[in-house]
C-alpha positions as CSV (number, residue, x, y, z in Angstrom):
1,X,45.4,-59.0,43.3
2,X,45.0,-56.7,46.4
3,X,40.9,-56.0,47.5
4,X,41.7,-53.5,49.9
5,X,39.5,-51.3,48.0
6,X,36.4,-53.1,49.1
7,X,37.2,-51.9,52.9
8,X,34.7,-48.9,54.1
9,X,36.4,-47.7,57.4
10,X,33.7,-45.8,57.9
11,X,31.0,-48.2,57.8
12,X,27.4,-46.2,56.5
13,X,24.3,-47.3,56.4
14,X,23.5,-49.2,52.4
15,X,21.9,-46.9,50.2
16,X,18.9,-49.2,48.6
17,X,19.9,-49.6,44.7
18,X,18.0,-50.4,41.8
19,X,19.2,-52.2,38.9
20,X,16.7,-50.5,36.6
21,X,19.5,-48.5,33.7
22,X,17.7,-46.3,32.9
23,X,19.9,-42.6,32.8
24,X,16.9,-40.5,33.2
25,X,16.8,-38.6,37.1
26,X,13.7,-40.0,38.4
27,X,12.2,-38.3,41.9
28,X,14.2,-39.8,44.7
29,X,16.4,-41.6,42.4
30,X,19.7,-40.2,41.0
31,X,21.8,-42.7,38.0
32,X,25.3,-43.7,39.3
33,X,27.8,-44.6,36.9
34,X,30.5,-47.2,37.5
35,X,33.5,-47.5,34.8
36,X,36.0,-50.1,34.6
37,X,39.1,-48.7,31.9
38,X,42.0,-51.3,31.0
39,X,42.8,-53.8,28.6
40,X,39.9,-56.5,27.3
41,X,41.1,-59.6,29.4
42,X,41.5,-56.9,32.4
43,X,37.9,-55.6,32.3
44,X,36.5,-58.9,31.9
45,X,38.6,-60.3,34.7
46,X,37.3,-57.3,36.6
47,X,33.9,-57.5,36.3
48,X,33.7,-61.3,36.9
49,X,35.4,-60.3,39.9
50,X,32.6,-58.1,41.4
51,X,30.3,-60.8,40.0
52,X,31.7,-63.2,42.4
53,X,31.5,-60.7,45.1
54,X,28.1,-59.9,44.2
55,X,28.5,-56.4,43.2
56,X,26.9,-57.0,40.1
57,X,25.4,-59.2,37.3
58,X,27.3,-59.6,34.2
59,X,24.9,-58.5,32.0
60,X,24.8,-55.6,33.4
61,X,27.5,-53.9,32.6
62,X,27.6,-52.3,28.7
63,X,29.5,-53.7,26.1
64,X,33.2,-53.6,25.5
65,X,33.6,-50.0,24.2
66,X,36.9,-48.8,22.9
67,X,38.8,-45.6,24.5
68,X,41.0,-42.8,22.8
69,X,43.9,-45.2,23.9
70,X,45.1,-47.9,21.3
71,X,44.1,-51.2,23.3
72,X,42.2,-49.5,26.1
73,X,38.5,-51.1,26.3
74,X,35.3,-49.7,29.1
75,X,33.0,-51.3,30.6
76,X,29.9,-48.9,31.7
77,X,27.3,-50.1,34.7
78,X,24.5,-47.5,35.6
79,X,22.8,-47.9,38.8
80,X,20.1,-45.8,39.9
81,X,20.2,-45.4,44.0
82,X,17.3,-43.8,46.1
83,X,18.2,-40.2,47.4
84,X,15.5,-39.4,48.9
């Protein structure tokens, strides 16, 4: 599995994030949703990828929800990052 998608070539400063899940737009703060679409074992394998990498915690992320497609699952994380 390729992780050229974690490159930045144009390195920027870190945004500060907040774990807090909330979906509500709070002054400063704006939600950020990250969505992970494939099959069960894909997802999983996914986000116990960016666990490793320390992206996230596994719990998280939502539940397995199903898509329109017959054996598509999601995986929803909601971050909310300062704006200011």
């Amino acid at each position: 599995m390729t992780k050229s998608f974690l490159a930045d070539p144009f390195p920027t400063s870190t945004p500060a994030v907040s774990s807090n899940t909330s979906t509500q737009k709070t002054s400063g703060r704006e939600p950020v949703k990250v969505v992970i679409y494939g099959s069960k074992k894909g997802v999983n394998s996914t986000i116990i990828s960016l666990y490793k990498l320390g992206f996230a915690q596994i719990n998280e992320w939502s539940p397995l929800l199903p898509t329109s497609k017959p054996g598509e699952v999601m995986s929803i994380l909601t971050r909310n990052i300062i704006t200011s």
